[in-house]
C-alpha positions as a printed Julia matrix, in Angstrom:
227×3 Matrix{Float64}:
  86.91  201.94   96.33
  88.05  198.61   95.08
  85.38  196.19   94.48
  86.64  193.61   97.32
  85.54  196.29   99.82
  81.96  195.22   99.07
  82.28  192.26   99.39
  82.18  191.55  103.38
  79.73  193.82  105.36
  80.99  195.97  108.22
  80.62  193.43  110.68
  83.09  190.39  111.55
  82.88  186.57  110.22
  82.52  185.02  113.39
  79.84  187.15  115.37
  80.04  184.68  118.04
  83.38  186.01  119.1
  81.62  189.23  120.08
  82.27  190.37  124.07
  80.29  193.37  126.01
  82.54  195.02  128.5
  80.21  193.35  130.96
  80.99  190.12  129.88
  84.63  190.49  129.9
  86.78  190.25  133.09
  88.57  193.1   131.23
  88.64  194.75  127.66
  92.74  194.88  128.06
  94.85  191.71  127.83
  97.79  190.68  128.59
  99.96  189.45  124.98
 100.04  185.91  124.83
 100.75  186.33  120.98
 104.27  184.76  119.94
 104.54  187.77  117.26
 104.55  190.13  119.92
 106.41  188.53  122.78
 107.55  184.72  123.7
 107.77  185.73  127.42
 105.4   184.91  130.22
 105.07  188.25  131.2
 105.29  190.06  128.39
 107.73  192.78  128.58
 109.89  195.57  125.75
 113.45  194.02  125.6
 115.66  197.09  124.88
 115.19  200.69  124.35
 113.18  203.53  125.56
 110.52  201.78  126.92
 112.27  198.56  128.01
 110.64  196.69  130.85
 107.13  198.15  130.13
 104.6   195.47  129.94
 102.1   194.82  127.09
  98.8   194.55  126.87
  96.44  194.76  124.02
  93.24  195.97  123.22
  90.93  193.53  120.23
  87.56  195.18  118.71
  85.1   194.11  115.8
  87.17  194.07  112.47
  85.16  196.24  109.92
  83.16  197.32  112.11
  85.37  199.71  113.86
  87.58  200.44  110.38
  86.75  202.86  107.41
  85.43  201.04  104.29
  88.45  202.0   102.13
  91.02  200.21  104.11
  93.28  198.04  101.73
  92.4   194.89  103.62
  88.92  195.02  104.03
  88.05  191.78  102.7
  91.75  189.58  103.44
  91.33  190.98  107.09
  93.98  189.07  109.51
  90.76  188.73  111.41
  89.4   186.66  109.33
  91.65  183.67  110.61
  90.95  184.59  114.29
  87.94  182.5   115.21
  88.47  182.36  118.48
  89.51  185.82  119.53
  87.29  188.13  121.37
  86.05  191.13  119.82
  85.28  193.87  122.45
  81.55  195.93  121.62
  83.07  199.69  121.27
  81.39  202.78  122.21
  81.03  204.31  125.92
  81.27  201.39  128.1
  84.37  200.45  126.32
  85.64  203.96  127.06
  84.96  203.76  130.91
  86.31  200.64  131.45
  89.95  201.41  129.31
  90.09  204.66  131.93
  89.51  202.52  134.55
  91.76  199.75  133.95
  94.88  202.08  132.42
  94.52  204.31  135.51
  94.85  200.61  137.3
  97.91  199.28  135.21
  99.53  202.09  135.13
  99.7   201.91  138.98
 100.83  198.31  139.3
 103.76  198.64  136.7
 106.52  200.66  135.95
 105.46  201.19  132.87
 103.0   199.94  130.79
 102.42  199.61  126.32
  99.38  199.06  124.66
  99.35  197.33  121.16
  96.2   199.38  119.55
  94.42  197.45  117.93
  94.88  193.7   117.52
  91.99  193.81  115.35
  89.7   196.76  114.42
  91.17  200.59  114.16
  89.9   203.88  115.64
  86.12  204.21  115.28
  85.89  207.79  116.43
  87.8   211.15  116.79
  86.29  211.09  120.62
  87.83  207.58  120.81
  91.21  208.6   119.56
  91.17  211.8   122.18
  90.38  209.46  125.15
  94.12  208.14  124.06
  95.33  211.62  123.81
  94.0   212.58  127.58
  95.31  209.05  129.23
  98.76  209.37  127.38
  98.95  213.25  128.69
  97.49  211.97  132.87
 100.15  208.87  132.85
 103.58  209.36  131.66
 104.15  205.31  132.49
 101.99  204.66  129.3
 102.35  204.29  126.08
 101.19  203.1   122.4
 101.4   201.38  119.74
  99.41  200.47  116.4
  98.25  200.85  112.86
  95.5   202.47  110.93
  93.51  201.56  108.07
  92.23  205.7   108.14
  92.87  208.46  105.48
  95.7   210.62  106.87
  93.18  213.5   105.39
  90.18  212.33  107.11
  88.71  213.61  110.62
  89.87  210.75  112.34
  92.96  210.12  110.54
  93.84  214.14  111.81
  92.93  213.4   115.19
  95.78  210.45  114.95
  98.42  212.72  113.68
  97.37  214.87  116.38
  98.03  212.72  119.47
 101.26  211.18  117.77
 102.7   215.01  116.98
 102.31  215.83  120.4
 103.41  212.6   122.29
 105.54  210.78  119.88
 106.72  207.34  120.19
 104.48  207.1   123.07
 101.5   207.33  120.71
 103.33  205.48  117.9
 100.16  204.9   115.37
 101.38  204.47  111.73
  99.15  205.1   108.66
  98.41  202.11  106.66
  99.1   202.14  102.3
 100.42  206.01  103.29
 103.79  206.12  101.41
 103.45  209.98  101.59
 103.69  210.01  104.99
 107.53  208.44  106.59
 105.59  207.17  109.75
 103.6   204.68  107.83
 103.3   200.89  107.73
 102.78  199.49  104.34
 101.71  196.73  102.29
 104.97  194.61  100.85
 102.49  193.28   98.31
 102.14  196.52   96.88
 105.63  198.2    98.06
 109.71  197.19   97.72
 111.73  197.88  100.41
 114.23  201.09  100.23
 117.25  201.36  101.31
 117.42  203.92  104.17
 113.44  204.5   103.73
 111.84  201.49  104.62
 112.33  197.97  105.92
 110.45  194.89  105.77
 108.87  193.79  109.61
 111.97  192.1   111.07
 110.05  189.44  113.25
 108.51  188.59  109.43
 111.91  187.85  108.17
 113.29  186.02  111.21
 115.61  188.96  111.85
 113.88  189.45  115.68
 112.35  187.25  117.68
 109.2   189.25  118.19
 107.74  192.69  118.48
 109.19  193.07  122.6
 113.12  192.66  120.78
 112.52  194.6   117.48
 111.15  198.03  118.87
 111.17  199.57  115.27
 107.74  200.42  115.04
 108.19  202.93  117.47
 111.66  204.01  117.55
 112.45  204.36  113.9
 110.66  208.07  113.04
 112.16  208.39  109.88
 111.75  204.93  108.77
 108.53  203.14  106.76
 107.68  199.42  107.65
 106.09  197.37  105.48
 104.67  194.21  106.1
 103.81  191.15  104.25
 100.29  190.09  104.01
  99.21  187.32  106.8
């Protein structure tokens, strides 16, 4: 463990920003971040999944990721004083049944960036995923983890993605083992035919709705400059 990770305590900065499910009209939004689309109604621009919608899901930094995560103490949420952090545990769980079982109705199909800020904070967490992905075929995933690819939860993850692929496209965080991962450019170069800074970093794409590499490119690493 570095000795930044002791630095912050498993909580978030700005505990203000904290949501129950019952306060929230709903624990899924929308994107309204540029990064991810420019659009009104946020839609994928090309590819397998073109015309799904996106929506995102935002929990406590830290207090939903493991300790060792590289970014513990820089955490992008630590800029994010306004965003709402949903509370995690079983209400969260019955409400993102509820409300993918809606979506998933009202669009043709929909994609869920996973998770804005915070990471899986159980293995029963990452199954819920697993059992939505297998009851609507219109859904799908996106996301990034901070998790060991050798830990409980981290296996659960690999699980899910071996099984539905790029509809449960999590990547492994600081894993350059592992070709699906998404990696720190402070610590890694790009390789030719192996990995590839984010293009919507380096003004190659517009945003994450045009790009579609984090998802459709199996075989190749991402790596991403620190925020």
């Amino acid at each position: 463990m570095r000795k930044a990770d002791i630095n912050k305590p498993a909580v978030t900065m700005y505990p203000k920003s904290r949501r129950t499910v019952a306060e929230s009209k709903s624990v899924l939004k929308q994107s309204t971040n540029k990064k991810i689309s420019k659009d009104k109604l946020p839609v994928i621009k090309k590819g397998k999944f073109k015309g799904y919608v996106i929506y995102t899901l935002t929990l406590e930094e830290r207090a939903t990721c493991p300790r060792y995560c590289y970014h513990w103490d820089d955490c992008y949420g630590n800029n994010m004083m306004f965003g709402h952090r949903i509370e995690h545990g079983p209400e969260l769980e019955a409400a993102l049944q509820k409300e993918v079982a809606e979506l998933c109705g009202l669009y043709h199909g929909v994609i869920i960036r996973l998770h804005v800020l915070g990471d899986f904070y159980s293995e029963k967490y990452v199954m819920l995923w697993g059992h939505l992905l297998a009851k609507f075929e219109n859904l799908a995933i996106w996301g990034y983890t901070g998790h060991s690819t050798l830990s409980d939860i981290g296996k659960a993850i690999f699980w899910v993605n071996k099984r539905f692929g790029e509809r449960f496209a999590v990547r492994f965080s600081n894993a350059p083992e592992y070709q699906f991962s998404a990696n720190s450019a402070d610590l890694f170069k790009p390789v030719k035919n192996q990995s590839v800074i984010c293009p919507e970093q380096t003004g190659q794409t517009e945003s994450c709705a045009t790009c579609t590499i984090c998802w459709a490119a199996k075989d190749m690493q991402v790596l991403f400059q620190t925020h």
